[in-house]
C-alpha positions in Angstrom: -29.7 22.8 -75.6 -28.1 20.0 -77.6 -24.0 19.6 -77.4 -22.5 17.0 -79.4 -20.3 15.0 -76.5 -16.9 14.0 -78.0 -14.9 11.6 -76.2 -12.0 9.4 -78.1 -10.6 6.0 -76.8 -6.7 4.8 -77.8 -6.9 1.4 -76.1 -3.9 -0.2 -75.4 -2.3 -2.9 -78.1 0.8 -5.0 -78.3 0.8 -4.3 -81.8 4.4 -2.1 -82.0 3.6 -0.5 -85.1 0.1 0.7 -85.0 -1.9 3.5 -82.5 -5.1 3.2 -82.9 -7.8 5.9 -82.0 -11.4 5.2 -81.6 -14.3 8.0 -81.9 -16.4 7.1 -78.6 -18.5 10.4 -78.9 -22.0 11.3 -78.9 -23.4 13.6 -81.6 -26.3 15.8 -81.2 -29.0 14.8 -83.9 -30.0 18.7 -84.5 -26.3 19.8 -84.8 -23.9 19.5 -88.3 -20.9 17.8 -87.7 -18.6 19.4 -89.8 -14.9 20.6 -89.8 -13.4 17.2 -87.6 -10.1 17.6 -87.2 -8.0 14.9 -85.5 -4.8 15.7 -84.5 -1.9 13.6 -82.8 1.2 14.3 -81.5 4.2 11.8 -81.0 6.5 11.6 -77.8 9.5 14.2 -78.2 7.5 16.1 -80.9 6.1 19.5 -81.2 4.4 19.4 -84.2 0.8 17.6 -84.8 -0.2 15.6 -87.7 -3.9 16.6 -88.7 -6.3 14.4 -90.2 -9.5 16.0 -91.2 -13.1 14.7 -92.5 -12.5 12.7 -95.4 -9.6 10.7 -93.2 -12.5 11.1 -89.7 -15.9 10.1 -90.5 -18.2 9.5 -87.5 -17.8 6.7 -85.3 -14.6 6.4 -86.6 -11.8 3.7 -85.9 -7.9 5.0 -86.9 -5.6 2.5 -87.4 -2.0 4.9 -87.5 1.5 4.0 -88.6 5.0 5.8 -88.4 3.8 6.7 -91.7 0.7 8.4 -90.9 2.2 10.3 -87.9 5.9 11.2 -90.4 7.6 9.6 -88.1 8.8 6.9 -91.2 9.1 8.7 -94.4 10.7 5.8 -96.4 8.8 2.6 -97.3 6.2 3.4 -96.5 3.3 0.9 -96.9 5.6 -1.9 -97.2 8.1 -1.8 -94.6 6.6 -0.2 -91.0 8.7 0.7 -88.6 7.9 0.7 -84.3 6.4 3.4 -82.9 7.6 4.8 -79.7 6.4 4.2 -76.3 5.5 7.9 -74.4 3.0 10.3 -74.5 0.8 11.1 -77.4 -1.5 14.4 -77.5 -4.7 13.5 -79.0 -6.9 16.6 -79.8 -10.6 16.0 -81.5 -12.8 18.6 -82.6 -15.8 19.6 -84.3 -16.9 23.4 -85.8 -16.6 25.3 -84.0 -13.0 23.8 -83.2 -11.8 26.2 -80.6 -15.0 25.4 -78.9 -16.4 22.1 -79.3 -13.1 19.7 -78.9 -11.3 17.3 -76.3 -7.4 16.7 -75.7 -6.2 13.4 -74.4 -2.9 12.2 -73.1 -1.9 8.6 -74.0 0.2 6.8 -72.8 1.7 4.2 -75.1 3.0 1.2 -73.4 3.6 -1.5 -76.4 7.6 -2.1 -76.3 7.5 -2.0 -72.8 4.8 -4.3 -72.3 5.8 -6.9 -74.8 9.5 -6.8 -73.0 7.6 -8.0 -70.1 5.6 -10.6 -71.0 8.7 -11.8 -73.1 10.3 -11.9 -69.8 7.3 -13.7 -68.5 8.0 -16.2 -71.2 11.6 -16.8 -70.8 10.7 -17.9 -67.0 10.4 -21.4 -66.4 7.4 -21.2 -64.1 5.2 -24.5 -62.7 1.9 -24.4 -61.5 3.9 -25.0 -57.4 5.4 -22.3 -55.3 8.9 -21.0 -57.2 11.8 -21.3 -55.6 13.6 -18.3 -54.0 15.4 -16.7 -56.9 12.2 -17.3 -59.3 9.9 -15.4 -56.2 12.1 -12.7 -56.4 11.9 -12.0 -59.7 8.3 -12.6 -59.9 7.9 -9.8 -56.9 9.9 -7.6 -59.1 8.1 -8.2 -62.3 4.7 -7.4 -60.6 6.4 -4.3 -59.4 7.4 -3.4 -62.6 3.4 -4.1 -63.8 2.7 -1.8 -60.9 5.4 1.1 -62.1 3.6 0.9 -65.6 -0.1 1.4 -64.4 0.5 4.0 -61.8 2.8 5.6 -64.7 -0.5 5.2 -67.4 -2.6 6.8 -64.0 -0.6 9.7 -63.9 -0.3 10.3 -67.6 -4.1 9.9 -68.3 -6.4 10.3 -65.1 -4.2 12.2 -63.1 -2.6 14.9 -66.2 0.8 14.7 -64.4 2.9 13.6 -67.5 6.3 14.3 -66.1 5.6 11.8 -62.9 4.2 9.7 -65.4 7.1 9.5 -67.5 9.1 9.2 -64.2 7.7 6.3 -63.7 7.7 4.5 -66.5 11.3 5.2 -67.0 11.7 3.5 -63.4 9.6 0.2 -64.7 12.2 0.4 -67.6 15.2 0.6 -65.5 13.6 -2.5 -63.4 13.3 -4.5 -66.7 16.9 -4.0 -67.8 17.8 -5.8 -65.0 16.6 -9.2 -66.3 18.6 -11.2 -69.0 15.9 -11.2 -71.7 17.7 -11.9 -74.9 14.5 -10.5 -77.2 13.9 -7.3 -75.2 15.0 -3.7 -75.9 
């Protein structure tokens, strides 16, 4: 029996005020695809935004904004505003929806990320061995890289979201410790 296989991909960007949200799946040839319904939820929210087939064509490639997902209801098109780091709920389905769908936690890691690497800038690191202080914060920056993929692990593979969250808020904590004049 053919089964369409849905699968959805939200790689990871820099890019502070976009989510995008890739349709990975494999349709059946002998099955209608009809009735998609994309719907994703922001950190702290309990409501979904839906997109449906006009906005999800197959194969489809979602560029989102604070816009799209309400979080930004001024502006909008001109100015865009950041959008959060945390987990996002990503549901996909086909007709039958109840039946035929797939649910993803993601695990948004933009601010955070580009904190660090502005961090990363800001140290004035040759191609020798550092000396003590710059080692140390080197060991704790690649801790903090460490915190953020176990964190992404727990959200995603492991469907633990509070450890997740746990951790991430520990990487944050580790970050704030640094004197980066462009971060947070």
């Amino acid at each position: 029996m053919a089964n369409h296989i849905l699968s959805l991909e939200a790689p990871d960007t820099l890019n502070t005020k976009i989510l995008r949200i890739m349709d990975t799946s494999i349709y059946a040839s002998t099955i209608p695809v009809e009735c998609a319904l994309l719907s994703v939820t922001a950190p702290g929210f309990a409501y979904s935004v839906e997109f449906t087939d006009s906005e999800i064509p197959q194969g489809f490639t979602r560029l989102l904004t604070a816009c799209d997902l309400e979080l930004q209801t001024q502006n909008c098109g001109t100015a865009f505003s950041d959008l959060p780091d945390g987990i996002y709920v990503i549901r996909y389905s086909v007709s039958p929806n109840d039946v035929v769908y797939v649910e993803y936690n993601h695990l948004r890691l933009a601010s955070i990320l580009n904190c660090y690497n502005r961090i990363l800038c800001e140290l004035d690191i040759a191609g020798c061995d550092p000396d003590a202080d710059k080692t140390k914060k080197l060991e704790v920056l690649g801790q903090v890289r460490m915190y953020l993929d176990a964190a992404k692990a727990k959200v995603e593979i492991c469907h633990e979201p509070a450890k997740g969250m746990e951790l991430y808020t520990y990487a944050q904590k580790l970050l704030s410790k640094f004197n980066c004049t462009s971060c947070y």
